[in-house]
Backbone bond lengths (Angstrom), bond angles and torsions (degrees), N, CA, C in turn:
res aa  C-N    CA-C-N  psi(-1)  N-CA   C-N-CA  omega(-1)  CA-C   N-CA-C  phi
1 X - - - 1.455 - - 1.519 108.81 -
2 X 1.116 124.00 165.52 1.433 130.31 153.01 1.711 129.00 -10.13
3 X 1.352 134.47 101.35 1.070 120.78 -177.12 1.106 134.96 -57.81
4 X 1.043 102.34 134.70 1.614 116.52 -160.07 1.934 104.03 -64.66
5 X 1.620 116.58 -12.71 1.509 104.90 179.97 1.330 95.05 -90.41
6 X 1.693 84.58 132.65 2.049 107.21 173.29 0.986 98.47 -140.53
7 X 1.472 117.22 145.11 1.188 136.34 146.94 1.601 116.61 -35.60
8 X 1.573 115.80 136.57 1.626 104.86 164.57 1.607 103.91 -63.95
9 X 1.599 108.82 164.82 1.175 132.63 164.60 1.403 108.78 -91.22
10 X 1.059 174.58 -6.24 1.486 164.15 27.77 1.401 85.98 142.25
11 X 1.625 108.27 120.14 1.470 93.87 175.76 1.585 130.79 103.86
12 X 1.323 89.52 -41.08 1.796 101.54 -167.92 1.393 115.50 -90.14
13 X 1.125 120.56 113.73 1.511 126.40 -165.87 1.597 113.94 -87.33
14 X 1.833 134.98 97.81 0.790 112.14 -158.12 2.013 91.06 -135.03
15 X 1.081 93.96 161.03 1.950 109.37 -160.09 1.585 93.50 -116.23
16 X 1.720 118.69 112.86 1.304 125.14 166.62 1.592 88.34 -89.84
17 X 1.230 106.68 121.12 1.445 112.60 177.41 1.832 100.99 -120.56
18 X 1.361 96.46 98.43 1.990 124.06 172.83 1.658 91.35 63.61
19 X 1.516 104.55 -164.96 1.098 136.10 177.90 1.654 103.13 115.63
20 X 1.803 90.81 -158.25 2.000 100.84 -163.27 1.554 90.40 -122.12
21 X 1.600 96.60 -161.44 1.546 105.63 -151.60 1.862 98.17 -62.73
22 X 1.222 105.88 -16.93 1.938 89.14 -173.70 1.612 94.18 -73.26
23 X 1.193 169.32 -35.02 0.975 142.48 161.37 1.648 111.90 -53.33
24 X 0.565 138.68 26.51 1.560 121.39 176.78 2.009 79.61 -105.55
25 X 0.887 134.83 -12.95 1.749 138.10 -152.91 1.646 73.22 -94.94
26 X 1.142 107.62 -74.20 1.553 123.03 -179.52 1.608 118.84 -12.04
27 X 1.273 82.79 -58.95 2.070 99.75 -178.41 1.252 115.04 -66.37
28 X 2.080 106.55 -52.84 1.488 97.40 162.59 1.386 127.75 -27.75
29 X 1.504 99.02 -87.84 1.632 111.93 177.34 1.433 102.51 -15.63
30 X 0.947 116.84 -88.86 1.844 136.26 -142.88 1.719 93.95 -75.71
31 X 1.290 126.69 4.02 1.356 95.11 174.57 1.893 81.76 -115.25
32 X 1.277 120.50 -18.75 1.405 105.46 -174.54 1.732 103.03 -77.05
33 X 0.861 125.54 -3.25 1.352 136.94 150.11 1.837 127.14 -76.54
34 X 1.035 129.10 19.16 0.984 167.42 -158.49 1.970 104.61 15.77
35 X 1.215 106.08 34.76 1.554 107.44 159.64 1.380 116.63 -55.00
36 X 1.428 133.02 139.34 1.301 151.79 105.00 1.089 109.69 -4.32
37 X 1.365 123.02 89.55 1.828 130.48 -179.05 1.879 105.16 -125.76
38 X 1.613 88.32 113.88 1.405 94.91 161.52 1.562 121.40 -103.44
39 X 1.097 127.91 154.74 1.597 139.77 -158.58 1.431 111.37 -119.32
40 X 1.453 114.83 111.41 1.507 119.41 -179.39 1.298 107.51 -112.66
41 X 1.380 129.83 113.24 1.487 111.94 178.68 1.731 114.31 101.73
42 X 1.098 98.87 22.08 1.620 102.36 -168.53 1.850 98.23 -135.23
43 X 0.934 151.77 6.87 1.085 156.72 154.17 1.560 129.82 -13.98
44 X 1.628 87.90 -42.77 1.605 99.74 172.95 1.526 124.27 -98.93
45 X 1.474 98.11 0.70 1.645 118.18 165.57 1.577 136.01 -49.69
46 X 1.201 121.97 82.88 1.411 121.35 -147.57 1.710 104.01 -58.36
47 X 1.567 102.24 -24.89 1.538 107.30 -157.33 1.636 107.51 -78.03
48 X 1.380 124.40 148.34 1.131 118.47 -165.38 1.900 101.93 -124.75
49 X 1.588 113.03 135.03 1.407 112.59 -168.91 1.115 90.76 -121.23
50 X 1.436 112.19 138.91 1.652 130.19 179.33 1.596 87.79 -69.26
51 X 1.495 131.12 140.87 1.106 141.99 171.06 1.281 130.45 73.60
52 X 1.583 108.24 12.17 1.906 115.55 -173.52 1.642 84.87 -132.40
53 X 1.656 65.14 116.08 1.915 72.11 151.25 2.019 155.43 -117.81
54 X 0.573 127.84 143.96 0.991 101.51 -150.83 1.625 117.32 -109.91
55 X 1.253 108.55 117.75 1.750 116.64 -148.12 1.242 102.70 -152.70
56 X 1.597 97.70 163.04 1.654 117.12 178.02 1.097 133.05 -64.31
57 X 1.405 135.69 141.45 1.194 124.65 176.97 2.492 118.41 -41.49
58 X 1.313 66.82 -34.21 1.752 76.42 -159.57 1.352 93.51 -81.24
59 X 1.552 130.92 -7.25 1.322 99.10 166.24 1.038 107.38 -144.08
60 X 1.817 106.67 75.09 1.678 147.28 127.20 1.126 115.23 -45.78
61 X 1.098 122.07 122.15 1.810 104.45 143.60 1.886 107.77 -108.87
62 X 1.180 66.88 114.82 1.222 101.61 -172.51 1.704 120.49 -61.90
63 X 1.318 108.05 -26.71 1.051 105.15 -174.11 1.592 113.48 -91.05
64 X 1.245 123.97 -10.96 1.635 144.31 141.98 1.498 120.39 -19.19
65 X 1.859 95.49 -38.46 1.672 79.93 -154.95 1.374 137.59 -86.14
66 X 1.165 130.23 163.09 1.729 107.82 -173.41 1.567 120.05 -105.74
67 X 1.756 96.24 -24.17 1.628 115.36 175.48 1.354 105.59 -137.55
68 X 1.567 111.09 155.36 1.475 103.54 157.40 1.433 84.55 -133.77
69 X 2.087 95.48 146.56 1.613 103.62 176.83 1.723 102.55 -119.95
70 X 1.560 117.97 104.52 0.876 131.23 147.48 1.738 147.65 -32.73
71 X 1.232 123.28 99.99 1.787 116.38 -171.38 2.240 98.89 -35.73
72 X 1.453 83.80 143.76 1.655 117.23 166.95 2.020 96.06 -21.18
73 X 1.166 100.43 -35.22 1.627 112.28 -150.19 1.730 105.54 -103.89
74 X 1.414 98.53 20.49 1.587 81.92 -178.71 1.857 122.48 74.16
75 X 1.649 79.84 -159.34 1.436 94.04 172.60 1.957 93.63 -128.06
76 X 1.301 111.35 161.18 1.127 128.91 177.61 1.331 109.77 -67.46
77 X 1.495 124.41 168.25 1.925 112.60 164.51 1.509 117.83 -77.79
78 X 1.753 103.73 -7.66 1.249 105.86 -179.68 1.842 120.07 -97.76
79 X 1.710 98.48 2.21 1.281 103.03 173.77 1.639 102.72 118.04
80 X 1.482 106.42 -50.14 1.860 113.33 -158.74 2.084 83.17 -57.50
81 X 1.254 74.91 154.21 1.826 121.45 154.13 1.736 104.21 -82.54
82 X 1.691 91.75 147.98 1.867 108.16 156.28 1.728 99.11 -82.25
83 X 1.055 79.70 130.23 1.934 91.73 145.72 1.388 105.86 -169.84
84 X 1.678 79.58 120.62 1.438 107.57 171.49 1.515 116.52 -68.17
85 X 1.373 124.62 -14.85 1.529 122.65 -149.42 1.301 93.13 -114.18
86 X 1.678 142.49 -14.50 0.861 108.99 -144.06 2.087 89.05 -152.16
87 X 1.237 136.67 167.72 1.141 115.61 176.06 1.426 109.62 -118.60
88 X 1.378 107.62 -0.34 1.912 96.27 157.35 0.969 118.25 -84.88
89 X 2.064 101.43 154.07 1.411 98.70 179.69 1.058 116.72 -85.50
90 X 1.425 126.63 167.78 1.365 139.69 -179.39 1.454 105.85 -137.19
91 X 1.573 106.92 118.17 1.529 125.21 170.12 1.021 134.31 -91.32
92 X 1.002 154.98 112.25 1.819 133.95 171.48 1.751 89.03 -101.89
93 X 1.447 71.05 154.95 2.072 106.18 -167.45 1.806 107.86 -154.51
94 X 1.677 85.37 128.48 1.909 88.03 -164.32 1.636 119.16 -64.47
95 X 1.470 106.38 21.00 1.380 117.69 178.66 1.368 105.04 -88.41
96 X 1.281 100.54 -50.45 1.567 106.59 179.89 1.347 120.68 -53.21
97 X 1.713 106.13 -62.33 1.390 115.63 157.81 1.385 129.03 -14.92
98 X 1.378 121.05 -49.11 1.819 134.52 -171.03 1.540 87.13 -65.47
99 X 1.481 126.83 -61.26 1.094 114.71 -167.12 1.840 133.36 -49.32
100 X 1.042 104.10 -3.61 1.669 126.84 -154.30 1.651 76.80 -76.49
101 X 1.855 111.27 -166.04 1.211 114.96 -176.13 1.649 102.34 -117.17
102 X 1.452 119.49 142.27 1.642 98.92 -158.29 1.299 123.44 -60.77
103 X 1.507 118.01 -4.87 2.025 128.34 170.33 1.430 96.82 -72.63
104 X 1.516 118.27 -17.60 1.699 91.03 -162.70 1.664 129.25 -69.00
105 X 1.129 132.28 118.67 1.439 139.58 -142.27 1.802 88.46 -107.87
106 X 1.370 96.86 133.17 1.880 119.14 176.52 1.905 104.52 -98.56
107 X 0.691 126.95 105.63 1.433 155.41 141.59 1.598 131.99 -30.75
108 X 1.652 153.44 59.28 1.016 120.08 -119.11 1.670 77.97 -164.69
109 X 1.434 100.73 141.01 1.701 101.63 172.21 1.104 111.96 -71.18
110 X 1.457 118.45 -32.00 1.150 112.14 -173.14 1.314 127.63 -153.83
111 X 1.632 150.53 139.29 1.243 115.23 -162.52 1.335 122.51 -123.93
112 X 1.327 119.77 138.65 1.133 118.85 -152.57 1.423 107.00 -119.39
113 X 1.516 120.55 157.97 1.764 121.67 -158.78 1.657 103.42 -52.71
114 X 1.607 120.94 -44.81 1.614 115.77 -166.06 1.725 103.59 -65.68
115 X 1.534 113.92 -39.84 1.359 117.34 -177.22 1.845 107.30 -55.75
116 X 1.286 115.75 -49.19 1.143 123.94 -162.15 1.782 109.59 -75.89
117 X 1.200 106.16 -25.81 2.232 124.32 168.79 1.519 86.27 -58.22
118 X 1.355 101.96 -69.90 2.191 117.99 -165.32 1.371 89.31 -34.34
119 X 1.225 109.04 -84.12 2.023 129.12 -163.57 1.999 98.97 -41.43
120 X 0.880 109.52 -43.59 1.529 101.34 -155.45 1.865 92.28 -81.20
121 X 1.816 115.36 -42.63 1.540 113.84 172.32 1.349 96.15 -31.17
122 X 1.075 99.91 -71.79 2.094 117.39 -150.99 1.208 100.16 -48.40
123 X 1.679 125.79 -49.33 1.262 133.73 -152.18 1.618 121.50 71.86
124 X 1.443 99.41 34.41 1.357 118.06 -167.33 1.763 110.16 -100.83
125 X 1.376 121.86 122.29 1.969 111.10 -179.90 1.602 125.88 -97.84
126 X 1.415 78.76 125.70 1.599 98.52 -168.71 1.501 123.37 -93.12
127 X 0.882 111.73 98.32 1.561 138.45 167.23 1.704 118.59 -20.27
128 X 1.632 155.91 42.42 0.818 145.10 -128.50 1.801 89.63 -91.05
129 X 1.151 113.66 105.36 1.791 117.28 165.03 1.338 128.48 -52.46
130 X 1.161 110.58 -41.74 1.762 132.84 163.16 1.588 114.29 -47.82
131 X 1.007 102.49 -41.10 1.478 116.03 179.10 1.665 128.38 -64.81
132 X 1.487 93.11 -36.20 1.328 105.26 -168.21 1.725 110.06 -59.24
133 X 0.995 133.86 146.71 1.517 121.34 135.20 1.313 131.29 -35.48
134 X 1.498 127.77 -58.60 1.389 112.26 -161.93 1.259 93.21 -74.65
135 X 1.624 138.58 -34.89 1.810 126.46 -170.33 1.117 86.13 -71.08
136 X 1.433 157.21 -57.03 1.263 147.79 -117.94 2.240 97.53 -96.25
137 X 1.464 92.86 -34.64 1.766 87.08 171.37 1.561 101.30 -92.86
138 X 1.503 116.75 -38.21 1.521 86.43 175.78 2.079 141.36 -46.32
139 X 1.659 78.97 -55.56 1.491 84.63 151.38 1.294 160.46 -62.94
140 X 1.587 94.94 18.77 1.560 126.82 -161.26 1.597 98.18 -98.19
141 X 1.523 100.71 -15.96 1.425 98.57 -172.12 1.660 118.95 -91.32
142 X 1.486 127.20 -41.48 1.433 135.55 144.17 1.804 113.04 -53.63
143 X 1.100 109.95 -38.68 2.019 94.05 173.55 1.251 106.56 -69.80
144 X 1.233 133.46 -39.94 1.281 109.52 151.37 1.531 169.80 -14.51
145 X 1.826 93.68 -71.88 1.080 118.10 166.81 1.789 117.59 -76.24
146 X 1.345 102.25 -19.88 1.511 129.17 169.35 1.835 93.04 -50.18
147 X 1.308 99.29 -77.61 1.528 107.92 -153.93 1.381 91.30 -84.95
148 X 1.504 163.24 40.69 1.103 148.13 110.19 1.400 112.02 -65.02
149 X 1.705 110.09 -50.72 1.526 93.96 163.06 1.261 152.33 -35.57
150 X 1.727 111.82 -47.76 1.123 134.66 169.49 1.943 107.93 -53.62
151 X 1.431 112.68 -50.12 1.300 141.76 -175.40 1.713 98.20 -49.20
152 X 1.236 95.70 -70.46 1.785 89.05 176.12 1.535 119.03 -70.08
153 X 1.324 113.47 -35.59 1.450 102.47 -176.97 1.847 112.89 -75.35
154 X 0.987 129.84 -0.69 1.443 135.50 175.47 1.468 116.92 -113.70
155 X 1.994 116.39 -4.56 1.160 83.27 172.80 1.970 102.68 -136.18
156 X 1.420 133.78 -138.18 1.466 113.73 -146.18 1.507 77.95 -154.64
157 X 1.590 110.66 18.24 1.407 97.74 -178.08 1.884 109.76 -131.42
158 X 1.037 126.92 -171.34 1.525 130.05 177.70 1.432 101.75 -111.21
159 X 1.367 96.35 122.77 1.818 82.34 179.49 1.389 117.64 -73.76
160 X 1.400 139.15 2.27 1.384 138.92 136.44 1.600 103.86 -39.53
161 X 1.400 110.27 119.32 1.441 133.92 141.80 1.725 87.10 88.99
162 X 1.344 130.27 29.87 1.289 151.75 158.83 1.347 109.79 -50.06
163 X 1.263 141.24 137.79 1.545 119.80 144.05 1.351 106.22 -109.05
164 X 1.460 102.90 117.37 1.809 137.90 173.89 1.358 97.43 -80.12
165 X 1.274 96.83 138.84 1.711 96.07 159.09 1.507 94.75 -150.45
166 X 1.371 110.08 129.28 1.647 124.92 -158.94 1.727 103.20 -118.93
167 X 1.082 98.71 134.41 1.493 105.96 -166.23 1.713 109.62 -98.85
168 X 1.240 139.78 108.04 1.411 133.91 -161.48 0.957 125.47 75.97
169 X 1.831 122.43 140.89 1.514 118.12 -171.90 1.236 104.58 -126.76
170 X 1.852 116.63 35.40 1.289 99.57 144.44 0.954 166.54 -72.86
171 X 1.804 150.07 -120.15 1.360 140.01 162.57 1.828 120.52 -27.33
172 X 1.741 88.52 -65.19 1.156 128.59 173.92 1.597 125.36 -87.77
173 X 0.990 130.52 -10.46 1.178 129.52 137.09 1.573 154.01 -64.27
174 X 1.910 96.66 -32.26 1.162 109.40 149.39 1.515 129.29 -68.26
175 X 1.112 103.49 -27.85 1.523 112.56 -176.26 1.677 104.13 -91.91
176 X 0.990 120.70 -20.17 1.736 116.42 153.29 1.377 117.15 -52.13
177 X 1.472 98.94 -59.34 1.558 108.27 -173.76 1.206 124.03 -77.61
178 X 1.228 125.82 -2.32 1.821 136.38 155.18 1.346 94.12 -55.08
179 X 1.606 114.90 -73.48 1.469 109.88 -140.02 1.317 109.10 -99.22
180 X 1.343 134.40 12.10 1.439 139.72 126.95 0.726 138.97 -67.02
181 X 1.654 112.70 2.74 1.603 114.25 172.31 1.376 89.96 -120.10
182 X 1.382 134.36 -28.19 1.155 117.24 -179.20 1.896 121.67 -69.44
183 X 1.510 91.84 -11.30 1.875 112.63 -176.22 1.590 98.39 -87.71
184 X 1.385 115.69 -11.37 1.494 104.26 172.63 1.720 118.52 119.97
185 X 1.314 95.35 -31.56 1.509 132.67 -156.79 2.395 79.09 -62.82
186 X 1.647 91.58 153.03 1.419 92.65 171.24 1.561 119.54 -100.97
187 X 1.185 124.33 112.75 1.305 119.90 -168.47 1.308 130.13 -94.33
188 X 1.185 154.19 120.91 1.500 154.73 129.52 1.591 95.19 -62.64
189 X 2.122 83.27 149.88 1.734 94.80 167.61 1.648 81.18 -152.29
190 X 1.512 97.57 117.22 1.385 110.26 145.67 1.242 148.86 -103.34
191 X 2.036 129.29 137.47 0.724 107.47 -130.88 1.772 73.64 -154.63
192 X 1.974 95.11 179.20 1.591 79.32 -163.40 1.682 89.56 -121.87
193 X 1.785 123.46 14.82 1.002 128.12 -148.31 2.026 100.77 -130.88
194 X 1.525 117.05 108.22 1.273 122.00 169.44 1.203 106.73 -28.81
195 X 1.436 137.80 -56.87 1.414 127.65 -156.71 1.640 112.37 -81.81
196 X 1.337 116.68 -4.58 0.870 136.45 -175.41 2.058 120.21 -78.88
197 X 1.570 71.39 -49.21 1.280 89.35 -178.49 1.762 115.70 -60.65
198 X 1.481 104.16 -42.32 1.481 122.82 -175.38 1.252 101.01 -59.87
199 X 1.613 119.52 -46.20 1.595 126.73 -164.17 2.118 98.50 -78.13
200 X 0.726 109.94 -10.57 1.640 113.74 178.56 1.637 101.56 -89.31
201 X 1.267 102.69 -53.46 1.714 104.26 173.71 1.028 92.53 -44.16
202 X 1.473 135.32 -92.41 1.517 142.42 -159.11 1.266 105.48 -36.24
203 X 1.146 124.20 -54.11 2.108 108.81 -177.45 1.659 108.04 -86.56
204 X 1.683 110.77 43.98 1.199 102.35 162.10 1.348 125.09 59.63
205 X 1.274 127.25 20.59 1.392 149.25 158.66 1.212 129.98 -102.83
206 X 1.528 114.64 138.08 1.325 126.08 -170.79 2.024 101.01 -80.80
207 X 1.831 89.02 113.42 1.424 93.94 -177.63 2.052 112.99 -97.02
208 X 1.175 122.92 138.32 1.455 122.27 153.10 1.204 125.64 -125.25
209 X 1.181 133.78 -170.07 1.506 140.76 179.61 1.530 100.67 -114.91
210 X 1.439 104.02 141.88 1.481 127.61 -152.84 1.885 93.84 -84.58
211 X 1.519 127.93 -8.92 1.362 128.63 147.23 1.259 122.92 -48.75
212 X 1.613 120.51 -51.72 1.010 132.32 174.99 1.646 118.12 -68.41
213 X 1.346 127.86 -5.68 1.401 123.72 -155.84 1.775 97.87 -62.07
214 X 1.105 122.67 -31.15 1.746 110.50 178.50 1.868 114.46 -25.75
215 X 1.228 85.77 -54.63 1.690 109.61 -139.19 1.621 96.61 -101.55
216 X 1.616 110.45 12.53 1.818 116.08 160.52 1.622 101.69 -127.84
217 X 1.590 125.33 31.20 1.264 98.28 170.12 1.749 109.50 -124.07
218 X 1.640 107.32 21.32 0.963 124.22 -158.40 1.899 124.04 -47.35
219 X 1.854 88.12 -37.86 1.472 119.06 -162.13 1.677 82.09 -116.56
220 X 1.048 153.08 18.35 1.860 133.67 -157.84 1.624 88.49 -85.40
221 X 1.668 113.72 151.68 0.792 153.27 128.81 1.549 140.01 -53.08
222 X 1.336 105.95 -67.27 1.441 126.79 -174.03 1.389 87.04 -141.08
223 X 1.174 113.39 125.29 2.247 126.87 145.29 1.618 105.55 -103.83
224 X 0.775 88.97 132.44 1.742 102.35 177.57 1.830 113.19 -142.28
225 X 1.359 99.14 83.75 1.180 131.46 163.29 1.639 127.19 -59.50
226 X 2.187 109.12 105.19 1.092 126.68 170.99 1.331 147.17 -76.14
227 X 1.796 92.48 -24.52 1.757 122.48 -172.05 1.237 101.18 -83.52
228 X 1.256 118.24 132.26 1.652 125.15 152.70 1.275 123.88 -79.31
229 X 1.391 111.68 49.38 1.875 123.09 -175.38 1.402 94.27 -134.40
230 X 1.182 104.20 153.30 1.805 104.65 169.57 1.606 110.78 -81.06
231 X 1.454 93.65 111.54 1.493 96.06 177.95 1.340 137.29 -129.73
232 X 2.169 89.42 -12.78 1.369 95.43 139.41 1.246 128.80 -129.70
233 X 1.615 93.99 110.44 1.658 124.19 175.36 1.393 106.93 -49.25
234 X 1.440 104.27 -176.19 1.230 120.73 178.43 1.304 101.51 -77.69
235 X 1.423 120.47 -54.67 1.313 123.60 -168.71 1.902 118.47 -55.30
236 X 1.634 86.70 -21.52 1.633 92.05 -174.27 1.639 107.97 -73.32
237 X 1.730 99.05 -32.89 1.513 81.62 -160.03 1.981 101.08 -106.46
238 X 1.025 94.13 26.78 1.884 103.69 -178.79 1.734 86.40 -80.11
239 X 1.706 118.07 -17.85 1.440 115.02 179.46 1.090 126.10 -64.50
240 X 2.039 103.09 -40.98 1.498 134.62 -162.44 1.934 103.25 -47.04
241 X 1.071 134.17 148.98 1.509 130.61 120.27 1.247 122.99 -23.22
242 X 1.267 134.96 118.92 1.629 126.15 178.63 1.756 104.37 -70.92
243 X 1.360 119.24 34.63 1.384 117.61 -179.81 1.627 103.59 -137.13
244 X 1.454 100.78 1.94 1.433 76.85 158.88 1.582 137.58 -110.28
245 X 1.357 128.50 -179.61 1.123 137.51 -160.10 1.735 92.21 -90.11
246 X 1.801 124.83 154.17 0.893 118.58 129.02 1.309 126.44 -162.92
247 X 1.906 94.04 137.31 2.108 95.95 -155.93 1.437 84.79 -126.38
248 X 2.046 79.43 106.05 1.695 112.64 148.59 1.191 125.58 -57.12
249 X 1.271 131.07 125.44 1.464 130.18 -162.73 1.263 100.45 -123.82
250 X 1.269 139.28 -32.50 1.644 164.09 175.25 1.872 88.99 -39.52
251 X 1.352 84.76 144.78 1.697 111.82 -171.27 1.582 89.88 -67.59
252 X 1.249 121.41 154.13 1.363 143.34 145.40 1.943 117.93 -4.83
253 X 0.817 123.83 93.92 1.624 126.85 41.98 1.677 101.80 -122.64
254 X 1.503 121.22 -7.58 1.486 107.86 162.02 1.810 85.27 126.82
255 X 1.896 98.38 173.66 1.030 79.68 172.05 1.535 96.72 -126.45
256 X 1.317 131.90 64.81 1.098 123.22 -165.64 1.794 119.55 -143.36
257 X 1.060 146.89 107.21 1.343 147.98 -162.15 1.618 89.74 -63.08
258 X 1.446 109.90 99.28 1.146 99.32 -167.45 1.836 100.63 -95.69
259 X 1.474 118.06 -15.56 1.171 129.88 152.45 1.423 130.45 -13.93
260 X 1.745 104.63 -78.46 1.153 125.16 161.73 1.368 133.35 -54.41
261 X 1.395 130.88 -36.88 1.416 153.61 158.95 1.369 99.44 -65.46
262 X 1.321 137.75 -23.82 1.697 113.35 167.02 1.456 100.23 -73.90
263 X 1.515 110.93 -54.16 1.642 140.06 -168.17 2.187 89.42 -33.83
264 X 1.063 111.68 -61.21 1.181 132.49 -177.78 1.789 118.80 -57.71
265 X 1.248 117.16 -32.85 1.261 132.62 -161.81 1.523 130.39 63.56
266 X 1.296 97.32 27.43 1.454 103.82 173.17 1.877 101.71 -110.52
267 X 1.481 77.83 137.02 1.742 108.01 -177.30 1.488 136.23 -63.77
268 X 1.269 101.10 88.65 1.666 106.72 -163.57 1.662 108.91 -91.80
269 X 1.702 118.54 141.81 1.092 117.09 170.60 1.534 109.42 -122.95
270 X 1.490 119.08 139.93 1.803 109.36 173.42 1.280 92.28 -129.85
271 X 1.675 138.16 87.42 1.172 125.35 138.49 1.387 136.49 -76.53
272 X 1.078 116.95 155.48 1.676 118.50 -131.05 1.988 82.76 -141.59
273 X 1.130 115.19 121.53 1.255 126.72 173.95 1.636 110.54 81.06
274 X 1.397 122.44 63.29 1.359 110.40 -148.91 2.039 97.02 -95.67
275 X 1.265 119.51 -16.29 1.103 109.37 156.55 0.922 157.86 -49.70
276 X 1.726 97.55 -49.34 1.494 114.52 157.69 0.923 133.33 -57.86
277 X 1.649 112.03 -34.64 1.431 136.43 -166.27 1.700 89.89 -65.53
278 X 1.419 106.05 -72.63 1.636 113.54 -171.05 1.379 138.52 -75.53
279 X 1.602 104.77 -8.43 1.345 117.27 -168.70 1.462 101.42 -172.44
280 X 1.708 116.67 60.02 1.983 131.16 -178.57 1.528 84.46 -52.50
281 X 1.449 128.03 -52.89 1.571 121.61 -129.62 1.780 87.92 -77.57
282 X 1.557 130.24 -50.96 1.179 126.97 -179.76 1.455 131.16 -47.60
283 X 1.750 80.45 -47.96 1.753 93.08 165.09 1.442 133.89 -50.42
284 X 1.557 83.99 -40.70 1.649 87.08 -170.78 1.455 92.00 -75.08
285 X 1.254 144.10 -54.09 1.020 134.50 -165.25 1.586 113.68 -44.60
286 X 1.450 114.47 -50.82 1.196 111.99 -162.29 1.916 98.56 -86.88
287 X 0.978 126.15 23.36 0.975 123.19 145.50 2.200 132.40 -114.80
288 X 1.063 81.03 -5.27 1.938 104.79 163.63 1.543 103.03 -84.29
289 X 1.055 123.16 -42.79 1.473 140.26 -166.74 2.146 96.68 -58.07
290 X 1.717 93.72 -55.28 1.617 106.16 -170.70 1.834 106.58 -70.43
291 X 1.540 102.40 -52.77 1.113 102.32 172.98 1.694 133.21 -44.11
292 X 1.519 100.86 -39.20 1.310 98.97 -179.17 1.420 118.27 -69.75
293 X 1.887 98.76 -42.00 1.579 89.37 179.77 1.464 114.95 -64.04
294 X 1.092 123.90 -19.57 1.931 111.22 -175.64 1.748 104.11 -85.88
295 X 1.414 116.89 -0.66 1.480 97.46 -175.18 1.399 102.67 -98.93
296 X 2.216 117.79 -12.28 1.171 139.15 -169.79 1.382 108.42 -68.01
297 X 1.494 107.15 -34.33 1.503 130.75 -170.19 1.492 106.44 -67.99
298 X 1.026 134.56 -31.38 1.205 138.82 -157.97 1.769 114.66 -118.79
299 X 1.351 100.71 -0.85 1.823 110.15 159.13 1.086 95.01 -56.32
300 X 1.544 109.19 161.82 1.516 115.18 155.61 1.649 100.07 -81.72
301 X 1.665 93.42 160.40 1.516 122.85 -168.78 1.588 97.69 -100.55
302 X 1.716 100.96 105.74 1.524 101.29 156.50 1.961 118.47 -71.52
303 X 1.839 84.21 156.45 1.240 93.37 -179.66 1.339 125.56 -80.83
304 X 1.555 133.74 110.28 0.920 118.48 -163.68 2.069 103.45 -112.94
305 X 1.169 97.33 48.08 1.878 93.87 179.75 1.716 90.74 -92.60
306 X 1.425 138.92 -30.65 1.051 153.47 176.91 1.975 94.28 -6.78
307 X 0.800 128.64 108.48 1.927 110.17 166.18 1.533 104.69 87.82
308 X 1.368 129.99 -16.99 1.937 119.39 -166.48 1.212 85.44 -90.66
């Protein structure tokens, strides 16, 4: 992962505003780095951090700050924040925002249309974590183990000698399709991308094109769906076995007629945050891990020609 040598933060005034247990990873990090951490949304937090404090929105000063770190989840369309810890709500509003200092950088798993109105008012840059590559393969490793869980506990079979058929060969798709073929399980990965296809040949997997998906789900077992497009239609899965499993993993709203697949009696799952859900403490880490290095980036650079 990410090396663990960082620069202290010394100085840097930064606002965990709500979220769930992967920020508590968050706070670690950044206060053992000796940031200035204020706490929004944490009230009901028994745990106590030398140097975070934990206070109201309204008495911010706001014009202090250098970061704000946003829950996994954004902001709502109605403005509120998650917080898990605490039972007031907490809003952000692009009024507030203006007040910030114009470096101050927004932090956010993910970004959503009201966050992105706020950010663009203010003229403030927002950091989407979800986005990145290294969070997006790190977290490839708990969505995983997430949805094997789910995989065995919903179905009556061994996923050895399984037929998988895995939908996308991205972050998280490749890293599906390693360790379902390495569990035995028989895999297809369809995909809608030539280079894709070649790179599936190469790890010994049966590759198709996501046009064709009708006419490969004939025999499926388990589908485990990556794309956030609707891709399996009704028409796709009127193909399925009414015995098989299928866990949508694809961001909101999924890509799966999940309508029709009840209508049908085949067993659909869409869990939605499967890291946190299965592995907060990793998550959070490997998202404290990203955060720190981009807030590290933006210290000033001592001179070190001093003696070379």
């Amino acid at each position: 992962m990410i090396s663990e040598v960082m620069n202290l933060l010394t100085g840097m005034n930064i606002l965990i505003l709500g979220g769930d247990a992967r920020q508590l990873e968050v706070i670690k990090k950044l206060n053992e780095l000796d940031a200035h951490l204020l706490l929004v949304g944490f009230d009901q937090l028994d745990h106590h951090f030398n140097g975070a404090a934990k206070i109201d929105m309204e008495d911010i000063e706001v014009s202090a700050l250098d970061a704000i770190i946003l829950p996994v989840s954004g902001v709502g369309d109605d403005g509120k924040v998650e917080t898990t810890f605490s039972d007031k709500e907490v809003v952000l509003e692009a009024d507030w925002l203006t007040q910030t200092p114009d470096h101050c950088q927004i932090f956010t798993g993910i970004t959503t249309t009201y966050l992105k109105q706020c950010s663009e008012e203010a003229d403030r840059g927002v950091v989407p974590l979800f986005k990145r590559d290294d969070v997006a393969i790190y977290n490839s490793v708990p969505t995983v183990e997430g949805t094997l869980l789910m995989v065995i506990q919903n179905t009556d079979i061994t996923i050895h000698a399984a037929n998988v058929v895995i939908l996308g060969l991205g972050r998280t798709g490749m890293s599906l399709a390693r360790t379902l073929h390495a569990l035995g399980a028989n895999v297809k990965v369809g995909t809608k991308f030539k280079a894709d296809i070649a790179r599936i040949t190469e790890m010994g997997l049966k590759p198709f094109y996501i046009k064709d998906l009708s006419t490969h789900v004939g025999d499926v077992d388990i589908c485990l769906n990556t794309i956030p497009a609707k891709v399996l239609t009704g028409q796709v899965i009127s193909h399925m076995p009414v015995n098989t499993l299928i866990v949508d993993i694809a961001s909101k709203p999924g890509g799966t007629d999940f309508r029709y697949a009840e209508k049908r009696g085949i067993k659909t799952l869409h869990p939605l945050g499967l890291p946190g859900m299965v592995a907060p403490k990793t998550a959070g880490k490997i998202i404290a891990n990203v955060v720190s290095e981009i807030l590290e980036e933006q210290l000033p650079q001592e001179d070190d020609s001093y003696g070379s």
